[in-house]
Residue, then its C-alpha position, 0 to 999 in steps of 0.5 A: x284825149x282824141x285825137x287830133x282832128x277828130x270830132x267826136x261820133x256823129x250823133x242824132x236830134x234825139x241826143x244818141x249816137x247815130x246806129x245803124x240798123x241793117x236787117x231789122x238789127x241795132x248794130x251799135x259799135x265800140x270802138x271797132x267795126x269788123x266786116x268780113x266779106x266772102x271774096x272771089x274764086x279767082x278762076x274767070x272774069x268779074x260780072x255785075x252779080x260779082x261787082x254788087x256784093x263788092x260795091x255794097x261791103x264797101x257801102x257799108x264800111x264808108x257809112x260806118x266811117x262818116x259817123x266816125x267809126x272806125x272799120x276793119x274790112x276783110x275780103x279773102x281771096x279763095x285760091x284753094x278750090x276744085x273750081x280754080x284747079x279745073x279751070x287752070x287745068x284747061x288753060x293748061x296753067x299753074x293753079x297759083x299763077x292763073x289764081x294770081x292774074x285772075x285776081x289782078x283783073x278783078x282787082x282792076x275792076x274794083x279800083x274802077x269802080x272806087x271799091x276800096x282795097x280791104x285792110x285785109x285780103x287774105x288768101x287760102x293757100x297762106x292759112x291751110x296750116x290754120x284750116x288744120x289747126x281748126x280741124x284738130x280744135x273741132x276733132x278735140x271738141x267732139x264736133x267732128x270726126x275722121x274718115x278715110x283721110x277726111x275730117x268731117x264736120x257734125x252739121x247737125x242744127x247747122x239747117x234748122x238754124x237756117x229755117x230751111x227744109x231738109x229738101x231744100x237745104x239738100x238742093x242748095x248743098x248740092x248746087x255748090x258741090x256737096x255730095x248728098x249720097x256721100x256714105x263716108x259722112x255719118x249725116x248728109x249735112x255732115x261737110x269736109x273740113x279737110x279732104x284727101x287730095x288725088x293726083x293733080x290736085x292741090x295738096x298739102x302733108x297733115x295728121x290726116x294724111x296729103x290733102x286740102x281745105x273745105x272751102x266753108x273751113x277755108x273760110x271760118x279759119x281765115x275770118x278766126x286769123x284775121x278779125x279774131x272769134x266774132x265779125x259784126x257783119x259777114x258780108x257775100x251774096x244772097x246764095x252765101x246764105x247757106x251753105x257757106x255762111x251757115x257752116x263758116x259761122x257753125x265751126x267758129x262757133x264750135x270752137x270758140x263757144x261765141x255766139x253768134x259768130x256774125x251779128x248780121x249777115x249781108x247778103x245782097x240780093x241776087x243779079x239777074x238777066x233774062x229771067x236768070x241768076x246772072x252766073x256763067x254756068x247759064x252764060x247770062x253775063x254782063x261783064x263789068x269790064x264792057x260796061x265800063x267801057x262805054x259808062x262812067x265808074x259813077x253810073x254803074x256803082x250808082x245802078x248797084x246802089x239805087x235799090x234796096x240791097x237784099x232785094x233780086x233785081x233784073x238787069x236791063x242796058x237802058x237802067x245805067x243811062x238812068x242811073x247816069x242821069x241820076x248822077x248828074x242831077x245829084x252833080x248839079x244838086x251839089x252845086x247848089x249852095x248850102x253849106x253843112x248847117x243844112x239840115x238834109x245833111x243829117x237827113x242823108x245820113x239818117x237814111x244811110x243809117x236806115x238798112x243803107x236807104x240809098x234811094x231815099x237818100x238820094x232823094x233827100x239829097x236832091x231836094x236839099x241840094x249843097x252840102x247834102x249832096x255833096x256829102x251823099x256823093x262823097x259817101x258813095x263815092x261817085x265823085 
């Protein structure tokens, strides 16, 4: 029997089941939807670049809910990194304080921006006995090896998986801390899945000796905890790509034989501003937290969505008064009458379905105006 108020998965005019399609892939579900999303390094302060991963996971989600499907969401915190430690170090902080009041204010943002709180945060430093349990499986496995108190992962295929070059792969490695000329690994695309710590740095006893996670094995042990051997989609941004993804997905793999780990990846395209990366290393930042100082909540997740996801985009001031004008059209749509009998109702949510078609969404939305509108606005959440 179903439950109580439930009305049965939205279905097409061609009589199926309403999927979605999201790069170029058919992700029908049963039963449950599982998303992993690579959360924060809790060490500095949120930027849109942040903000459009975030507002995009949890896009995905409530479109999967309007057809019924139920969701499970995941965003891990990263608390374990050398990145956080350094950056507490200057503040002359703890590490687990100055971790935790970083993640409040990112947390406030979120909330402002309607970006639902995931039904699960799990946070490194709880699953550094899970990171170990995973070595020693990968260790059992012939996958990897020790090294002077390192347990290293065989990254061998982990690249031509990705159809990168080993030239580019080496320089995206070392653009997030890989050491290429590292002579401890037997392969340069060989990566810690635990490393010995030094004085100061965070540690922790194990076979191999005190030391910490791998940030990629930081990862594929919390989504193994949490969601279990597969995810349908691994969400983060388009940088996540490789190294991250690749090799999270590589040791789950390897230690579980399913394949693939992630059904598709979401890898939202990249946030720039003046000709660069949006990133605080080129101090190029737009804060989420000025912008919502002067726009409403609406106007700045609806800049975030009105564009395909996986596309780079510029960011210019003068787009969020045109995406608060677009906003208010959509207002003065849902106005209109019309009531859930109006055929741009399953219109909007056939683009919704289409790769996340927002824009084309909106537009529809705008043209049938009532229910239509409404149920747009509902689903993005800009009401």
């Amino acid at each position: 029997m179903a439950p109580r108020g439930f009305s049965g998965p939205v279905v097409l005019r061609s009589g199926s089941p309403a999927a979605l399609r999201l790069s170029g892939a058919d992700l029908r579900v049963v039963a449950t939807a599982r998303v992993y999303t690579c959360g924060i390094t809790p060490y500095d302060v949120t930027h849109l670049g942040h903000a459009a991963t975030f507002v995009w996971a949890d896009l995905l989600a409530s479109v999967w809910r309007l057809c019924d499907v139920e969701t499970v969401t995941c965003r891990n915190v990263t608390d374990v990194d050398d990145v956080l430690t350094r950056a507490a170090r200057l503040r002359g902080g703890d590490v687990a304080q100055f971790a935790l009041e970083q993640e409040y204010a990112f947390d406030r943002g979120m909330s402002a921006l309607r970006v639902r709180r995931p039904a699960y945060e799990p946070r490194a430093r709880h699953f550094v006995g899970a990171v170990q349990q995973l070595a020693a499986a990968l260790l059992a496995a012939g996958r990897a090896y020790v090294r002077e108190g390192f347990v290293y992962f065989r990254g061998t295929g982990v690249v031509d998986r990705c159809g990168l070059s080993r030239e580019a792969a080496l320089t995206l490695s070392a653009e997030f801390g890989d050491d290429p000329h590292d002579e401890r690994r037997d392969d340069p695309f060989d990566v810690a899945v635990w490393r010995p710590s030094g004085n100061g740095e965070p540690a922790w006893p194990s076979p191999w000796g005190p030391g910490r996670p791998g940030w990629h094995a930081e990862c594929a042990a919390m989504a193994l905890s949490v969601l279990g051997p597969s995810v349908d989609v691994l969400a983060g941004g388009v940088d996540l790509a490789f190294p991250h993804h690749a090799y999270q997905a590589a040791m789950v793999e390897a230690v579980t034989s399913v394949t693939p780990f992630a059904r598709v990846g979401l890898h939202v395209g990249e946030v720039r501003q003046d000709g660069a990366k949006m990133a605080k290393s080129t101090g190029n930042l737009t804060l989420v937290t000025d912008l919502l100082r002067e726009h409403s909540p609406a106007a700045v997740r609806l800049l975030l969505l009105d564009r395909p996801w996986h596309t780079a985009w510029d960011y210019d001031p003068g787009d969020l008064d045109r995406a608060a004008g677009r906003v208010e059209m959509l207002y003065a749509a849902a106005g209109r009458s019309g009531g859930a009998e109006n055929p741009a109702t399953g219109a909007v949510t056939t683009a919704l379905l289409d790769d996340l078609d927002v824009s084309r969404a909106i537009e529809v939305a705008l043209d049938g105006g009532g229910a239509a509108a409404r149920l747009l606005l509902r689903t993005l959440a800009l009401t």
